[in-house]
N, C-alpha and C positions, 0 to 999 in steps of 0.2 A: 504493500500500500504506500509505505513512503518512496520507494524507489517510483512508482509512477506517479506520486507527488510530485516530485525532484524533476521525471524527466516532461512533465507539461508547463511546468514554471519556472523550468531552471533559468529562462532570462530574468526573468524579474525578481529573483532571490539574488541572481549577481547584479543586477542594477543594484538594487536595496544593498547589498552587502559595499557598494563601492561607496555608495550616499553615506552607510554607517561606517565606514574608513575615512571619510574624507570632514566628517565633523566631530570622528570619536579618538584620532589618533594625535597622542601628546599633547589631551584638551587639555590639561592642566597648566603647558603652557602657554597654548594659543589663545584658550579663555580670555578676553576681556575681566579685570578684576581692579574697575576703577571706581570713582563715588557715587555711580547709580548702584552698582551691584552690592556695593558696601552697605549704601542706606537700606539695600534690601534683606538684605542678612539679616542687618540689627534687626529690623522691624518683623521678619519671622518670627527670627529667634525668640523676639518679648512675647511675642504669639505663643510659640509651641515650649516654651517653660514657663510662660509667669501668666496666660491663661489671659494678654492684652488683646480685646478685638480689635481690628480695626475697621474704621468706617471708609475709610477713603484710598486708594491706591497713589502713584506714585506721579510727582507733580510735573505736569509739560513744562516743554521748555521756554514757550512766548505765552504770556497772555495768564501764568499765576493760576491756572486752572486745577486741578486734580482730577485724574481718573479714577474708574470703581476700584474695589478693593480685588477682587476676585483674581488678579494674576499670584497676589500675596499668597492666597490662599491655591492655589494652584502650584505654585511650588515648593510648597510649607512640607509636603511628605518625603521630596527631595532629598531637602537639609536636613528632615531629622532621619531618615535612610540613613544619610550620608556622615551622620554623627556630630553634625554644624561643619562639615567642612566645604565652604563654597562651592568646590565640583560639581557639588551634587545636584546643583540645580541646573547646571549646566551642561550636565550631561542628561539631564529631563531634555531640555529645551532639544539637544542634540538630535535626543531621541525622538522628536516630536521632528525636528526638521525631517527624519529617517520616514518616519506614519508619512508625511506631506508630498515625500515621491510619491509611497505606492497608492495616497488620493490620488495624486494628478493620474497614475496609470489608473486608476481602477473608475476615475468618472471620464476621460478620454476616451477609453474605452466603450464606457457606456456611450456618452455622446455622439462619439464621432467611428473609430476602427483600429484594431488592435495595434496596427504600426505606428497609429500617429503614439498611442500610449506610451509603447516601449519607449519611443522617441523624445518624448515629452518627461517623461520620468528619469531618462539617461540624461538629457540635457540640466535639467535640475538638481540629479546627483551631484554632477560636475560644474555647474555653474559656479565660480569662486565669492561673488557677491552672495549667492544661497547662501553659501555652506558659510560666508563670515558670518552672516545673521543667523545659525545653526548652531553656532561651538560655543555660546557663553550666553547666560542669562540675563536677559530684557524686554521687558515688557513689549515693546514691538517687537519681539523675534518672533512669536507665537500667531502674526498677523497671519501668513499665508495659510496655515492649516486651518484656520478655525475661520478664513474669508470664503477658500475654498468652499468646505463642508457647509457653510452660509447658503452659498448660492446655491450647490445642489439641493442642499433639503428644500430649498426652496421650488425645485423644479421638480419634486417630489412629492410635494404636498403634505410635507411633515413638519407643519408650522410650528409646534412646541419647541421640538428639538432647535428647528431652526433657531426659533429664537434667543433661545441657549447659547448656542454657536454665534451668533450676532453680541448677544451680552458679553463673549469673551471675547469678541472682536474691538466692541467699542473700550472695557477694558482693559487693551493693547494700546489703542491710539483712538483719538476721536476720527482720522480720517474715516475712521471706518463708516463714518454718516453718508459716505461717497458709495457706499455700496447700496444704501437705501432704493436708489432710483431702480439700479437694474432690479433687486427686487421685488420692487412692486410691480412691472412691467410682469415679471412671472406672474406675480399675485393674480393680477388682472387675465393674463392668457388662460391660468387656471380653471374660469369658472368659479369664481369667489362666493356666489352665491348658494353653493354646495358646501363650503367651508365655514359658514359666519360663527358659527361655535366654534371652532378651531380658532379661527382667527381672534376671535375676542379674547379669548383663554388665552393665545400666546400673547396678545398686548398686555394683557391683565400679568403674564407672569415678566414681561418686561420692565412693568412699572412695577412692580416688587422689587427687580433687582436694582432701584434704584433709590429703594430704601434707606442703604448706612449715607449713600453719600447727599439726601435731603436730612437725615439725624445730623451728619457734619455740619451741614450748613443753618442748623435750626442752631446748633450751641456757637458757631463761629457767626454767626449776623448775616450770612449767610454770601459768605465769600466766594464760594464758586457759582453760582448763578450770579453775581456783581462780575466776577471777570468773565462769565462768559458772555455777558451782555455787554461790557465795555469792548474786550474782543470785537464784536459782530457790529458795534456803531462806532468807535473810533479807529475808522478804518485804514487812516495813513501807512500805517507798514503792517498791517495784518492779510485784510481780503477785500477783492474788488467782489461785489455782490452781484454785478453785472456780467452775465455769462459771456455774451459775445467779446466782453473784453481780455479771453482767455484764448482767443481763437488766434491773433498772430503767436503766440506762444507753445501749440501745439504740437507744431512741428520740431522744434526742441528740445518738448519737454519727449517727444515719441522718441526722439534718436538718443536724449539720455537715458531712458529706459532700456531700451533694448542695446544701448552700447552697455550700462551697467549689467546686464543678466545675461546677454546672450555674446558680447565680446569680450568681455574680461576689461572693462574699462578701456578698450584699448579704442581710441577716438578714428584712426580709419576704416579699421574693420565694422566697428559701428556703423559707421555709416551706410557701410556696403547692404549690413544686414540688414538698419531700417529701410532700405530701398528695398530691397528683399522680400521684405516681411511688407510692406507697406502694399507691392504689388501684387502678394501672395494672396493680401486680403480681397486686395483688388476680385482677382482671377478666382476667389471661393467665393466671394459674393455673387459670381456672372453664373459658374458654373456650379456649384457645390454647394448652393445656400441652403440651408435649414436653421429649423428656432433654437435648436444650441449654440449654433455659430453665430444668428444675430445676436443669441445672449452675452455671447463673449465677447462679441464685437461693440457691441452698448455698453457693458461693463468696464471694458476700454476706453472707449472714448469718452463715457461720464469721468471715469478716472481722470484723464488727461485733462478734460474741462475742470472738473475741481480743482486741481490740483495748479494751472493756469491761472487760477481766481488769487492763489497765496502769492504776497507779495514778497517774502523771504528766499533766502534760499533755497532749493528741494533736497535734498538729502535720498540715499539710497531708503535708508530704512522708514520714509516716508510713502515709498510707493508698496509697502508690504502687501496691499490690498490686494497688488495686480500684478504679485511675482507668478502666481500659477497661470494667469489667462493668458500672458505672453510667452509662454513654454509651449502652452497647449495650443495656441492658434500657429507658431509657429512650425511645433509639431507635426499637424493637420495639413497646414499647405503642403509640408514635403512628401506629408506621405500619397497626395496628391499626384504628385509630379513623377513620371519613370523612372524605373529604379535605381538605373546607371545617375541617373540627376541626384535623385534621392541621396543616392550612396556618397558622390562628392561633395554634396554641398553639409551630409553630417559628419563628414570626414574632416572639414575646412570648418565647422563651428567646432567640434570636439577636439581640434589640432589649437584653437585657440583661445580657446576655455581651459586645457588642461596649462595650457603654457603660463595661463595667468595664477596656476593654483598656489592656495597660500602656503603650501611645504614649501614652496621656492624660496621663501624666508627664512631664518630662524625666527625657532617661538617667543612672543612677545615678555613669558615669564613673568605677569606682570603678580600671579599670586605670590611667585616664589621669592619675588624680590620683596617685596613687601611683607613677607614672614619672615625675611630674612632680617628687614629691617628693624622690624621688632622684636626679632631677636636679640640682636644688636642692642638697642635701647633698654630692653630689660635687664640683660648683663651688664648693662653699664650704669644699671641705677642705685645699684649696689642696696637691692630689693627695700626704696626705701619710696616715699611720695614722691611725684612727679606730676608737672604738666606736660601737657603733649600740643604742638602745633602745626600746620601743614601753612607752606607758600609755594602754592601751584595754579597756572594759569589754566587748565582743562583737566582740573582735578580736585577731589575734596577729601575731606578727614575721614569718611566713614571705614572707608577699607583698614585703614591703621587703626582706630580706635575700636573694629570690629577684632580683630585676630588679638588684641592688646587684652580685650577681656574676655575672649576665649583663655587666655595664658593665663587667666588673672593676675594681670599686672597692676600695680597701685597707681592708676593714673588717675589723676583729677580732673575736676573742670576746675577752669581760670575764676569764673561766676562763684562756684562753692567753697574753693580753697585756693590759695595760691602758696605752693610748697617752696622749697630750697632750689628745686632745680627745674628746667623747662628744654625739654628735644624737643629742636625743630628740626622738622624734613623740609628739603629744599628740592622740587622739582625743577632742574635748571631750564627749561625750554619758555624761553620769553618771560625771564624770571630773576630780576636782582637777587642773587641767593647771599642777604649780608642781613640778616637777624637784627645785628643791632640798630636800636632807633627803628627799626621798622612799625610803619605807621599800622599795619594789621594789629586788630586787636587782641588777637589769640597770644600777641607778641608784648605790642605794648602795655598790657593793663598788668603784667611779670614784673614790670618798674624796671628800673637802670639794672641793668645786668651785664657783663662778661661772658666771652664764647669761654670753657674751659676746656672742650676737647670740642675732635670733628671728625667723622669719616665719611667712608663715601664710596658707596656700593653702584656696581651698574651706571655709573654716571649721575646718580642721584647722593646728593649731601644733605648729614645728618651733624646738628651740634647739638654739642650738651651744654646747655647758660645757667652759669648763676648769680647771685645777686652779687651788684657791684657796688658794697654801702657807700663808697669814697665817689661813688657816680663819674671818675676815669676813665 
């Protein structure tokens, strides 16, 4: 029985197995392990030992907003698996990128035809931008699976669940409101008026899940409804509300997309392929149309239109929404095209996908330097009080003060004690690394102090200060 397992699926166990090589190997260095994943730790951790709920998840980065809480709580069995050690939810997340190929194969499949699947599942195993957003844990990592899974329940007619999947969607990222549209166009194709019990039941369990974070903002004066209304009317650097004014921007934001996922950032190839992919869609729309493919294709281009509305930068991990429709549509066309074609043009995307993977690096290391660090600091406090401070320009304190009281180290707050001695970390990248007189306040409020020692790991510097009574 298993040997005839083995030999009707054996592509698609070594796809999955190359997807699970390519975000599970030496995660512990390539893991991301900076001040979102730090704050996420602590805030577990108080969860799954001291019995703290929480109402709100983890705060965006424009506009002072806070998402739901539900990512916390999705990776809370991780870390205590994992016995509080970071990995562990990283290697959830990993494994969640690993489920998210064999989605793309298994609703491609359904959709569209078994070649585009394999296709479409191999390309996202190996895609280098997938698999970054794959190997370490945050909150947008989790977007593609659970946007996926969105839209098909959707075209399913399994509104509850969907809606589930949509709640862990928007508690990823708000973009995920971008997926509303195409869903309701299903909603509407369905037959809705066969569903009105279903459908009310799933909005009614959506407005449930937005329970802790209207309790957040009942005891805070109700902060996050205040920024997300300031967001949406002080619109100078946020969003134009005006659709058509997204429409010169399209074409940009399409070739950064598919240069991100399908060239390995690599800005010629890129472009080749959104030409590619652009008349691929072309040539499925003339010849090959059907309502999964407009779906994909709507899901698309509302992406692009929203996404066109922000007036910020775009960032990879902003278009999480729409990493699997661009595998799958891609997919789709080639499997389309004869097979000699077929064959060279996945030869020429998977020749420069793989060239861009991130083993071509070395590991970023960034937990291990940071254990190290604190290593370091605690051996050198000569196990007595301590403050601890960070000067980093794209980084924050949690990671160090997270592993400091896994170690139970005696470190203070500045606010509740100010001790004999204060280690500062110094991240040197666009970073006067000179402690004293530094206007930060983790620094100044120590009073007049002396470096007394220093080191300096990885290119990162560490002093130990103490008080300077003679202020010399």
């Amino acid at each position: 029985m298993l040997k005839k397992f083995l030999t009707k699926n054996w592509l698609i166990i070594l796809i999955l197995l190359i997807a699970s090589f390519c975000r599970l190997y030496r995660i512990s260095g390539y893991m991301e392990f900076l001040g979102d994943q730090g704050r996420d730790v602590v805030i577990v951790r108080d969860f799954l030992k001291n019995g703290n709920l929480f109402f709100i998840g983890p705060q965006t980065s424009i506009g002072n907003m806070y998402l739901g809480p539900f990512y916390y709580y999705l990776i809370a069995p991780a870390l205590l698996v994992a016995n509080f050690n970071p990995v562990g939810p990283a290697i959830f997340v990993a494994l969640l990128g690993v489920a998210t190929a064999y989605l793309i194969f298994f609703i491609t499949k359904k959709w569209f035809n078994p070649k585009a699947a394999y296709i479409a599942a191999f390309l996202y195993a190996i895609s280098p931008t997938a698999i970054k957003y794959s190997n370490f844990s945050w909150n947008p990592n989790i977007m593609p699976f659970f946007a996926l899974l969105f839209i098909y329940l959707m075209t399913e007619k399994r509104y509850l669940w969907a809606c589930l999947a949509f709640v862990m969607c928007l508690n990823s990222h708000y973009l995920a409101l971008l997926l509303l549209p195409t869903a309701f166009i299903i909603w509407l194709k369905n037959s809705p008026r066969k569903y009105v019990k279903e459908t009310l039941l799933a909005i009614l369990i959506f407005m449930l899940s937005l329970i802790p974070q209207l309790l957040f903002d009942l005891k805070h004066q109700g902060q996050n409804i205040k920024a997300l209304a300031i967001f949406f009317t002080q619109r100078e650097t946020t969003v134009n509300l005006k659709a058509y004014k997204s429409l010169p921007v399209i074409p940009s934001l399409f070739n950064q997309i598919n240069t991100d996922l399908l060239a390995g950032k690599n800005s010629t190839h890129g472009l080749i392929i959104s030409i590619i992919l652009f008349l691929g869609l072309i040539y499925l729309l003339i010849k090959h149309r059907n309502q999964n493919l407009l779906y994909c294709v709507f899901w698309y281009l509302i992406g692009l239109i929203g996404l066109g509305l922000y007036k910020q930068h775009i960032y990879s991990h902003y278009f999480g929404f729409l990493f699997p429709v661009v595998f799958m549509l891609m997919a789709y066309f080639l499997s389309k095209l004869p097979k000699l074609l077929t064959t060279i043009l996945l030869i020429y995307l998977s020749i420069i996908l793989i060239s861009a993977n991130p083993f071509r690096w070395p590991p970023n290391n960034q937990l291990k330097t940071t254990t190290e660090i604190v290593d370091l600091i605690i051996n050198n406090s000569n196990h007595q009080d301590f403050n601890f401070a960070l000067l980093a320009k794209q980084n924050y304190d949690p990671p160090y003060r997270y592993l400091l009281s896994e170690k139970n180290a005696p470190v203070k707050l500045l606010k509740d004690q100010i001790t004999e001695q204060l280690f500062v970390v110094c991240e040197p990248f666009q970073i006067d690394c000179n402690p004293i007189n530094n206007p930060e306040w983790s620094i100044a409020a120590f009073g007049w102090a002396k470096i007394d020692q220093q080191w300096e790991i990885n290119g990162i510097k560490i002093f130990k200060l103490i008080h300077n009574i003679s202020g010399v």
